[in-house]
Structure formats: structure tokens, C-alpha cells
LUMDO-103999 format. One record per residue (C-alpha): residue number from 0; residue in three letters; x negated, y, z. Coordinates in steps of 0.1 Angstrom, whole numbers, m for minus. Last residue first. Layout:
N
+------+------+-------+-------+-------+
: resi : resn :    xx :    yy :    zz :
+------+------+-------+-------+-------+
:  NUM :  ALA :     X :     Y :     Z :
...
+------+------+-------+-------+-------+
END
This chain:
323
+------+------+-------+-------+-------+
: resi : resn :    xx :    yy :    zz :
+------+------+-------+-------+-------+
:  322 :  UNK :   382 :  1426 :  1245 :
:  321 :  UNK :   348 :  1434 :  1260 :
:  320 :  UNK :   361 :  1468 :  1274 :
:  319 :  UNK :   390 :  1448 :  1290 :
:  318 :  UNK :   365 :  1425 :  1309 :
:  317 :  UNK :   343 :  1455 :  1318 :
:  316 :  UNK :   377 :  1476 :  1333 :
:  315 :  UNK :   390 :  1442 :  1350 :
:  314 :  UNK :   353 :  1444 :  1367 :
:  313 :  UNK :   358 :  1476 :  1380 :
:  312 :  UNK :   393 :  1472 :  1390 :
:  311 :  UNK :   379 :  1439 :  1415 :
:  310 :  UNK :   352 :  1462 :  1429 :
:  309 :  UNK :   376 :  1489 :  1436 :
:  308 :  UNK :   405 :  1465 :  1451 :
:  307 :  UNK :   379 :  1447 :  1474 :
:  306 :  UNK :   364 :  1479 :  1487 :
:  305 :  UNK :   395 :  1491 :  1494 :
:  304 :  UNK :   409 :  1465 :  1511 :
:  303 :  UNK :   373 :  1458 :  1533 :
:  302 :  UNK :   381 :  1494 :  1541 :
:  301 :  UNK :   418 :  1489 :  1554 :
:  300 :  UNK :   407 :  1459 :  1572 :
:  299 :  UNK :   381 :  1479 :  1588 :
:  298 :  UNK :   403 :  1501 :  1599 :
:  297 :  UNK :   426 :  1471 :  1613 :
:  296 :  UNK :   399 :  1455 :  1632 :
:  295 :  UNK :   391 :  1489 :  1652 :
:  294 :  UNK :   423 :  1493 :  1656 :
:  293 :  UNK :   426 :  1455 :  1674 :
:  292 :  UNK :   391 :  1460 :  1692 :
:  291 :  UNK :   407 :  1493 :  1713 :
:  290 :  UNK :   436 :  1468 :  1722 :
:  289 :  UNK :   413 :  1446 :  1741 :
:  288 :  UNK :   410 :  1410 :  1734 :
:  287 :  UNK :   428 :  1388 :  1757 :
:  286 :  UNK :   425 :  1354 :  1734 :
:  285 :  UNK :   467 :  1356 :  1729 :
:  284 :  UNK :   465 :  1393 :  1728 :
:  283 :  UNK :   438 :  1389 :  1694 :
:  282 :  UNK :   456 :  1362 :  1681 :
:  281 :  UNK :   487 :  1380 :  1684 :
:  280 :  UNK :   470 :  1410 :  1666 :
:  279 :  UNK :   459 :  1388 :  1641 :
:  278 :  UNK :   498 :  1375 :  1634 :
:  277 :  UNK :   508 :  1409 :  1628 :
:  276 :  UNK :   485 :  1421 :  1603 :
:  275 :  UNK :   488 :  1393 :  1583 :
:  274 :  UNK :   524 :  1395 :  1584 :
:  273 :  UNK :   519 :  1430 :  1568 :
:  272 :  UNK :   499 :  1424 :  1546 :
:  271 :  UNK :   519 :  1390 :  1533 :
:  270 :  UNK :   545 :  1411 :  1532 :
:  269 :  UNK :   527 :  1437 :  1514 :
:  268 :  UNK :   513 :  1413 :  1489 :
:  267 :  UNK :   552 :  1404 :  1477 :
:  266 :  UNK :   559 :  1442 :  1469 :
:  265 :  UNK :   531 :  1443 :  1438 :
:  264 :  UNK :   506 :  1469 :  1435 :
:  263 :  UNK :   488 :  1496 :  1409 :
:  262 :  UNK :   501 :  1525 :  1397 :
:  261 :  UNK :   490 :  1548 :  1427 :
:  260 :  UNK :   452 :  1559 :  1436 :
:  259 :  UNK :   458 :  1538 :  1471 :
:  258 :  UNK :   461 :  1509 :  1452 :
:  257 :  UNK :   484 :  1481 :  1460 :
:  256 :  UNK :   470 :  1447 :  1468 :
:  255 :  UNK :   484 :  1439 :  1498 :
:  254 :  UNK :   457 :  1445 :  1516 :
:  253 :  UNK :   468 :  1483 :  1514 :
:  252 :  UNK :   505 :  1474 :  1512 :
:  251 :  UNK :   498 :  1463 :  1552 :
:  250 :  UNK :   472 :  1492 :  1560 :
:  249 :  UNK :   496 :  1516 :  1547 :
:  248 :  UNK :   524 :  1504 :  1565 :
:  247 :  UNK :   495 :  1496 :  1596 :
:  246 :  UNK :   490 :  1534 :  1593 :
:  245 :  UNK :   523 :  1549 :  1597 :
:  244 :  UNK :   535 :  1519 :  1621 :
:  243 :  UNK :   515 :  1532 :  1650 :
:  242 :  UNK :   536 :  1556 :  1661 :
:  241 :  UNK :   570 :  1537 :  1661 :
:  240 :  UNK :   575 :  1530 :  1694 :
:  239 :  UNK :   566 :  1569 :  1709 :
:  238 :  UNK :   603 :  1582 :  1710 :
:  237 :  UNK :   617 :  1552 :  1723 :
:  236 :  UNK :   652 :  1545 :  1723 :
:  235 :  UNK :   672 :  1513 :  1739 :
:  234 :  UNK :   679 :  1474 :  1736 :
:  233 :  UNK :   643 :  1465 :  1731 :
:  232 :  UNK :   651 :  1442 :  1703 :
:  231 :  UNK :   680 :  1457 :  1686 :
:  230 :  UNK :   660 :  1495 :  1686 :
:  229 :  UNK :   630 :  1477 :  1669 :
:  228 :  UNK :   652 :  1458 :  1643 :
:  227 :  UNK :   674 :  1498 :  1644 :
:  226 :  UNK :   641 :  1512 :  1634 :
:  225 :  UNK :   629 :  1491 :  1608 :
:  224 :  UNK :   660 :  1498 :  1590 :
:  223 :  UNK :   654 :  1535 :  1590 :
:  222 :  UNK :   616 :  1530 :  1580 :
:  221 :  UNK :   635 :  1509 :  1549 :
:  220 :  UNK :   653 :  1544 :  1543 :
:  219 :  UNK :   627 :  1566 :  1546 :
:  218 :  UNK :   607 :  1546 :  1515 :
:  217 :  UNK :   632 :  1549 :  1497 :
:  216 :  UNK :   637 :  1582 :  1499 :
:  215 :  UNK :   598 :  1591 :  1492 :
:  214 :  UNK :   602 :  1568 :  1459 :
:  213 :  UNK :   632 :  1587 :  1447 :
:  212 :  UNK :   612 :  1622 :  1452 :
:  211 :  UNK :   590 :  1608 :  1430 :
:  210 :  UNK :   611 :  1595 :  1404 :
:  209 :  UNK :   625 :  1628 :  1406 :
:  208 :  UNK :   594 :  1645 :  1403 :
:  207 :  UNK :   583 :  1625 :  1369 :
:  206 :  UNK :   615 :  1627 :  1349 :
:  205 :  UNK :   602 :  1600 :  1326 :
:  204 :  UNK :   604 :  1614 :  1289 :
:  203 :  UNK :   570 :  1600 :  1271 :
:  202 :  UNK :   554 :  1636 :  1277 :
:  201 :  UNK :   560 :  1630 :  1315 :
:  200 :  UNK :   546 :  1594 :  1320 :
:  199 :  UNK :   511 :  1611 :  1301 :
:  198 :  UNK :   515 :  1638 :  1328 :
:  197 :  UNK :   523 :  1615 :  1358 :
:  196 :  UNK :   494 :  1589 :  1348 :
:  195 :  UNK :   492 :  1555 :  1368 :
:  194 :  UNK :   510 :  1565 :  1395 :
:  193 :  UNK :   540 :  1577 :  1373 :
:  192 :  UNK :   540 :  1548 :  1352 :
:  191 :  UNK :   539 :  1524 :  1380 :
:  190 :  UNK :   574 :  1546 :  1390 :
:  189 :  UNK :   585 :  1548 :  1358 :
:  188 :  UNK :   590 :  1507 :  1358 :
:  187 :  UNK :   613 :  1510 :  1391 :
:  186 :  UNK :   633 :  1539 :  1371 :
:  185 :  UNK :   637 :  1513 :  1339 :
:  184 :  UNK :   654 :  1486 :  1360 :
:  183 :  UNK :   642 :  1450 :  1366 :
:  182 :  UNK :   605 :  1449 :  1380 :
:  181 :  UNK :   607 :  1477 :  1409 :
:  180 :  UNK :   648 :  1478 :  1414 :
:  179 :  UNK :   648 :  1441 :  1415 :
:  178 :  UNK :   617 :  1438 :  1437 :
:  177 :  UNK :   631 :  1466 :  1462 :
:  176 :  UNK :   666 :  1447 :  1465 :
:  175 :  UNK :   649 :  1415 :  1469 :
:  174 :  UNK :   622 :  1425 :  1491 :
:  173 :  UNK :   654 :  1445 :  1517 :
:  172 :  UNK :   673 :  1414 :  1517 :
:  171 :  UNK :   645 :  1390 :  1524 :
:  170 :  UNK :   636 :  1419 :  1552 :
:  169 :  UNK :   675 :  1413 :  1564 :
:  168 :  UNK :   671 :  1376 :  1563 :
:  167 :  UNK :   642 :  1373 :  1579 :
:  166 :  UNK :   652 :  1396 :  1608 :
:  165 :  UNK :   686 :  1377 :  1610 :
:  164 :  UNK :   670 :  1345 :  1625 :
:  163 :  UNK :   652 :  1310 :  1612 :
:  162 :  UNK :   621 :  1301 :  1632 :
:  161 :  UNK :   641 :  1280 :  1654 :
:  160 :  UNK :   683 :  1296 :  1656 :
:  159 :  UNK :   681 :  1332 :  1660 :
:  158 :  UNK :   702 :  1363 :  1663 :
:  157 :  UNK :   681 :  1393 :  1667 :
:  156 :  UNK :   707 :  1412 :  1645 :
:  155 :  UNK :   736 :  1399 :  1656 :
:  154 :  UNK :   726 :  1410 :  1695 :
:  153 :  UNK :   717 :  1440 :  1689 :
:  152 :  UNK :   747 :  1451 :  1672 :
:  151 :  UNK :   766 :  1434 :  1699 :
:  150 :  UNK :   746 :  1449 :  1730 :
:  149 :  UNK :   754 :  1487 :  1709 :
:  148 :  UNK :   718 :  1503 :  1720 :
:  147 :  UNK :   712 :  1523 :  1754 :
:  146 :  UNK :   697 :  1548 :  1762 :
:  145 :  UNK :   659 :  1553 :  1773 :
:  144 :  UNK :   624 :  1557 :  1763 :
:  143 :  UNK :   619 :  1592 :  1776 :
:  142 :  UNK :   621 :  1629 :  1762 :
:  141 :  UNK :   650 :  1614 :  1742 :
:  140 :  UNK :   663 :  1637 :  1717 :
:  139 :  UNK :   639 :  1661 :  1719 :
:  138 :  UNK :   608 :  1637 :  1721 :
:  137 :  UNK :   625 :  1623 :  1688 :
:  136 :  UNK :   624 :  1658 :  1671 :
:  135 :  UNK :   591 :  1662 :  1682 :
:  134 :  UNK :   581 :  1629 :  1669 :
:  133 :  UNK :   597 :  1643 :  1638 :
:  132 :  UNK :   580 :  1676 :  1631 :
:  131 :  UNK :   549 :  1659 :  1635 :
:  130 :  UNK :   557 :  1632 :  1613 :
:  129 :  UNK :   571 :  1658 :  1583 :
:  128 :  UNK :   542 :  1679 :  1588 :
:  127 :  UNK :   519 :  1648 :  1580 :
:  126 :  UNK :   544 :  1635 :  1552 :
:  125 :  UNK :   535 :  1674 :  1536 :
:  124 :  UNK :   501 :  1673 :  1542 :
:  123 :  UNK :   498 :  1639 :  1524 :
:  122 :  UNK :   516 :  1644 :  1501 :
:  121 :  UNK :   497 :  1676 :  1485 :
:  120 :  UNK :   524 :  1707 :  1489 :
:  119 :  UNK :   537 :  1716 :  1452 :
:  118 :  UNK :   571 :  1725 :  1459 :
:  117 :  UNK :   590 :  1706 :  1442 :
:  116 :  UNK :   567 :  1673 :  1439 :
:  115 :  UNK :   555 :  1668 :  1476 :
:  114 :  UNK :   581 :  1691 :  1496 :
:  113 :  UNK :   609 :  1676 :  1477 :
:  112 :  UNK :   599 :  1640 :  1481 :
:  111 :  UNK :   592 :  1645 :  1520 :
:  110 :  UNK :   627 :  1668 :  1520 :
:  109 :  UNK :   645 :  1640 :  1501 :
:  108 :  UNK :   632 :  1615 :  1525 :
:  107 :  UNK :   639 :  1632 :  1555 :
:  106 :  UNK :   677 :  1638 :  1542 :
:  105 :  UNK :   680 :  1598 :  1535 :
:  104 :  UNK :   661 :  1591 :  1569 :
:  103 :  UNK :   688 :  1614 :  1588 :
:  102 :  UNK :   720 :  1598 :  1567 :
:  101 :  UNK :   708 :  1564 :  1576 :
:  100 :  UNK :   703 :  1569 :  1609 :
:   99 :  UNK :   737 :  1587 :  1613 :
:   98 :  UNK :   760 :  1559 :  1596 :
:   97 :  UNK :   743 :  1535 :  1619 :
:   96 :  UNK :   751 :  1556 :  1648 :
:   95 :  UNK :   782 :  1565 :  1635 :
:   94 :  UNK :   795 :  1528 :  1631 :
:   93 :  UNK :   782 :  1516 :  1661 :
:   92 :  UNK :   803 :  1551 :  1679 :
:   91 :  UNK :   837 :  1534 :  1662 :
:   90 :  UNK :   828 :  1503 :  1670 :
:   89 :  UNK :   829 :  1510 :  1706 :
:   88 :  UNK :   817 :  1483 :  1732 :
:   87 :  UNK :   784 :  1497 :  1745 :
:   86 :  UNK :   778 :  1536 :  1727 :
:   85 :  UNK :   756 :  1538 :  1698 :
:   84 :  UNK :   749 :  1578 :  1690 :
:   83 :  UNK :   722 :  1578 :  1722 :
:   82 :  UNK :   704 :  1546 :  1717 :
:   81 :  UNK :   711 :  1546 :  1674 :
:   80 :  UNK :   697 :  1580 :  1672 :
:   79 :  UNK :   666 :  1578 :  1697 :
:   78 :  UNK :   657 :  1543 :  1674 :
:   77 :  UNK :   660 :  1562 :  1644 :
:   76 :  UNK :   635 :  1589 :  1659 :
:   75 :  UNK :   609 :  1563 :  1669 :
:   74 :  UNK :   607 :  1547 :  1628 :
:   73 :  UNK :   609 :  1584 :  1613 :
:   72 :  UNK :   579 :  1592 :  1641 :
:   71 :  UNK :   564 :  1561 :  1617 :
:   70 :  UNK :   571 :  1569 :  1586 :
:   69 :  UNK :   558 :  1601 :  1587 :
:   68 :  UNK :   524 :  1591 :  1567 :
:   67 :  UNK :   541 :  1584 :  1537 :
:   66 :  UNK :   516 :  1583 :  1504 :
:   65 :  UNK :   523 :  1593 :  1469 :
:   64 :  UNK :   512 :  1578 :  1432 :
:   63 :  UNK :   542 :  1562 :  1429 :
:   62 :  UNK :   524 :  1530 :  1434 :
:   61 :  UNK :   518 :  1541 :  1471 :
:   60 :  UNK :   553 :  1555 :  1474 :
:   59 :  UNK :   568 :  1521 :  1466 :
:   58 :  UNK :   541 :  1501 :  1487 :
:   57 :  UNK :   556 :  1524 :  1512 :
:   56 :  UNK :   591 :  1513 :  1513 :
:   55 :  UNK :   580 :  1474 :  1515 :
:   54 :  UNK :   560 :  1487 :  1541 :
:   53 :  UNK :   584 :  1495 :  1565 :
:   52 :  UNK :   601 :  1458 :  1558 :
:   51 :  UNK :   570 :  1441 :  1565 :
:   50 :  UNK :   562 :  1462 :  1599 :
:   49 :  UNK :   593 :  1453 :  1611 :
:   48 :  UNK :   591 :  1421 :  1602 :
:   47 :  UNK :   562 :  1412 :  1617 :
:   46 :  UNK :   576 :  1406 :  1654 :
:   45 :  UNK :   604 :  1382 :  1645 :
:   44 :  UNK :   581 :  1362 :  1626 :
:   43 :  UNK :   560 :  1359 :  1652 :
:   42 :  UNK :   584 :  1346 :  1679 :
:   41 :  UNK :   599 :  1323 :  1655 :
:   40 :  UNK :   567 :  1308 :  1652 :
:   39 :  UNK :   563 :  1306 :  1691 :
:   38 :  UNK :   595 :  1291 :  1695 :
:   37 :  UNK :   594 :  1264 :  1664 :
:   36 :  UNK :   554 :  1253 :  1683 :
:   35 :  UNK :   525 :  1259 :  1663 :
:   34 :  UNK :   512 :  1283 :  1686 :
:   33 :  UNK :   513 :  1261 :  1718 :
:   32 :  UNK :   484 :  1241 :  1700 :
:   31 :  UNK :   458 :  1268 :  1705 :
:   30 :  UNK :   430 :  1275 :  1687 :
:   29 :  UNK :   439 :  1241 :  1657 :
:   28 :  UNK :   470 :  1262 :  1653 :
:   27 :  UNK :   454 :  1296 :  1657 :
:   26 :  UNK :   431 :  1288 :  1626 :
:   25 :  UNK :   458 :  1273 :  1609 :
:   24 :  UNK :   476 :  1303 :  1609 :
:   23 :  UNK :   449 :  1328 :  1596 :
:   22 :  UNK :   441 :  1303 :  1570 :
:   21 :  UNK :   479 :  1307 :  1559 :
:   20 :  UNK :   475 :  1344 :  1553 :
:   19 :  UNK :   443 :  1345 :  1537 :
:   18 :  UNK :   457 :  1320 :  1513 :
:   17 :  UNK :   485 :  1344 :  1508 :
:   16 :  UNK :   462 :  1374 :  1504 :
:   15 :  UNK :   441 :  1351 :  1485 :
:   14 :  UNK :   473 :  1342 :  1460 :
:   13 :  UNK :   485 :  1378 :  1457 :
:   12 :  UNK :   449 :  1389 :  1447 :
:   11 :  UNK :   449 :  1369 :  1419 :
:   10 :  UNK :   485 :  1380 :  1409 :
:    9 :  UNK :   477 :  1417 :  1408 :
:    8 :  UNK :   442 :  1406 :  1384 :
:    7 :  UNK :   468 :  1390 :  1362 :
:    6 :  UNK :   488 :  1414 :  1355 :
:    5 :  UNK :   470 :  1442 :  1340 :
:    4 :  UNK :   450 :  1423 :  1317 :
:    3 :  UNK :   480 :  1405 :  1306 :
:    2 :  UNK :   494 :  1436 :  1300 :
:    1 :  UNK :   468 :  1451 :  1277 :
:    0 :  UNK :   467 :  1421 :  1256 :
+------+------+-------+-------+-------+
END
């Protein structure tokens, strides 16, 4: 009983997200006719999956119980890397600047995870540091956008043919992986157990802080692969091109479904977060609306997602009283 009453209000809100998703689109079609067009949607895609695949990694941290807010200097730093470490024509220096990006979001991770199970430092102030610390990092590297990234690494990975190209297959990648370790392995079921209650988790044996920390690395590493898609399509480094990307993650697995209070959320609502996200604020530049009116529209996003989710959990908690 308990589960289906856990369940089944996550998969409700994955169909209106969805629904939400493709009103959105039809909207613009009937708008403007131009939009519908193979190149256009392509276009789109190619532009939302950055964010999609950055929140993937923060849904996890969300359920976790945790949040990521230095996601996005993580995003602008891996870019630096890969523009100064990737030289044109060497494998060799393709291989160590992917190598490198890795290895830095892995180590920024376990310091985030560390930092906000280890040492007892509330997440939030501890991913806050970590962005700070970061974006200076990335200013460090490269004071200015410029370098230059690998033209064949960039090249396979914006590869396109119609709306079909290597983005969508690399965040396909990264939802598989993430789903399979989420719903199939006993560490992805601790982490819901962790959000939901660390101490109860704890007395039934899940090694809460590690589980944690695990979550935090995760979620670095899927920033780090959203950095080399931005790095591929603009061809060099830019300290400042992930700064928005901490919010809109959280925005993104926000509408999603998942719960700021942890233990609650499913990966598939994130995409369709994120996308959502995206495709608005092409609306919005299509009909020339000012950027200023495009935050605004995502913080109220982010409230009418919270409002949502604690209306919805309140009446899921009379329905399961009455059972």
C-alpha cells in the first residue's frame, strides 16, 4: 500500500510536466511556423541538453537530501580546462584534457560531499564556497573567454543529421546510466532513503555520508559533461558560461517533480524540466522579450513548483491517512 502511494503521485506529475512540455511546443508551432521546421528543432534540442544532463546530477543530490549550487562555475571551469589542456590536432593533449575535466569535477565532488556530510557544513554553504572558489579558479585560468577546443572533438560531439545528433545521445546515455543506478542497484535506493530520513536510513545499515558524498560526485561529474557540450559548441573557454546553470539545474529537477526536502523525484521529470526551460526561453528571444523577464519567469517557475509539489504532498498525506 505504502508504495503505491508513493508512486503514483511521482508519475502524475511526470505526465503534466510532459503535457506541459508538448503544449509549450505547439503553442510556438501554431506562433510561428519556422519553429516546427527539422533545423529549428534540432536547434533546440541541441541547446537544452546541457542543461538536461546538469540536472540529471542534481536531481540526485536533491533526493539525497542535498543541494549543488556550484555546479555552474564547475560547468565554466571545465570548459577553461578542455580550451587550454586540448590542443588542435593532438590526441595525446584531447585525451588529457578530457582526462583532466573529469579528474577536477571528480575531486570537486568529493570535497562538496565531504564538506557537507564530514565535516558538518550545511550544503548549501558549503556548494556556495565551492562556486565561488571555482569561478575564481576559472577567471584564473582564463581571465577571458578564449582558447581553443580539439576542432575534432568538437566536431563529433555536435555532429548532427535533422533533429538527431550526439548531444541526444550522450544525455540518453547519461538518463540511462543515472536511472539504472537510481531504480536498479541498492546504493541508488539509499539515496531516496537518505532524503527521506538519514537517521532512520542509518539504524537500518545505509552508510548515510557516503551515499552522500556519492550523490555530490555524481552530480560534478554530469556538470563536467555539460561543459565539454558547451566547450564543443563555442569552440573555446569561458569562465562566465556556466553561471546560470546552478539555478536553472535546480529549477529544472524542481518542476520536475523532485522535492527540495529530499526523498522525493524521478530523473525523467528533470528532462522534461529542463527542456521546458529551454524551449520558453527561445520563445521568449524569438518574440524579443527582454532577458530581465526570462529570470523573472524562471523564479516564478521555481515557486509555482513548490507550491504545486506541497499542495500535491499534502493531499497524498490525507489520502494515505484514510487508508
Amino acid at each position: 500500500m505504502k508504495l503505491k502511494h508513493t508512486v503514483r503521485p511521482q508519475m502524475k506529475r511526470l505526465f503534466v510536466i510532459y503535457g506541459l512540455l508538448l503544449a509549450v511546443f505547439l503553442i510556438m508551432v501554431v506562433i510561428s511556423p519556422t519553429y516546427r521546421s527539422a533545423e529549428n528543432i534540432g536547434n533546440i534540442i541541441v541547446q537544452c541538453v546541457p542543461l538536461a544532463v546538469v540536472s540529471l546530477g542534481q536531481t540526485v543530490v536533491m533526493i539525497g537530501g542535498g543541494i549543488d549550487m556550484s555546479v555552474g562555475s564547475l560547468i565554466s571551469l571545465s570548459t577553461c580546462i578542455a580550451a587550454v589542456v586540448m590542443k588542435p590536432g593532438t590526441g595525446l593533449s584531447l585525451a588529457l584534457g578530457i582526462l583532466a575535466v573529469f579528474l577536477v569535477a571528480g575531486i570537486v565532488g568529493l570535497c562538496n560531499g565531504i564538506g557537507a556530510n564530514y565535516a558538518k557544513v550545511p550544503p548549501l554553504i558549503t556548494t556556495l564556497s565551492m562556486m565561488i572558489l571555482l569561478s575564481g579558479v576559472a577567471q584564473g585560468v582564463l581571465p577571458v573567454a578564449g582558447g581553443k577546443v580539439n576542432a575534432g572533438f568538437a566536431k563529433v560531439m555536435m555532429a548532427r543529421a535533422g533533429i538527431f545528433s550526439m548531444s541526444i545521445l550522450i544525455l540518453l546515455i547519461v538518463y540511462l546510466i543515472i536511472r539504472r543506478f537510481m531504480y536498479r542497484t541498492p546504493t541508488g535506493v539509499s539515496v531516496y532513503a537518505v532524503g527521506n530520513h538519514a537517521d532512520i536510513a542509518a539504524s537500518m545499515g545505509v552508510r548515510t555520508k557516503r551515499v552522500s558524498v556519492l550523490t555530490y560526485v555524481i552530480a560534478a561529474l554530469c556538470a563536467a559533461v555539460t561543459g565539454l557540450l558547451l566547450a564543443s559548441r563555442i569552440r573555446i573557454g569561458d569562465p562566465l558560461v556556466g553561471t546560470t546553470f546552478g539555478l536553472d539545474s535546480i529549477t529544472a529537477a524542481a518542476i520536475g517533480g523532485t522535492a527540495l526536502t529530499g526523498g522525493v523525484g524521478m530523473v525523467a521529470g528533470s528532462i522534461a524540466g529542463a527542456f521546458l526551460i529551454g524551449m520558453l526561453s527561445n520563445m521568449m528571444n524569438i518574440l524579443g522579450i527582454n532577458h530581465f523577464y526570462q529570470y523573472v519567469l524562471k523564479g516564478l517557475l521555481l515557486v509555482v513548483a513548490m507550491i504545486i509539489y506541497s499542495l500535491s504532498s499534502m493531499v497524498e498525506v490525507k489520502k494515505y491517512d484514510r487508508a
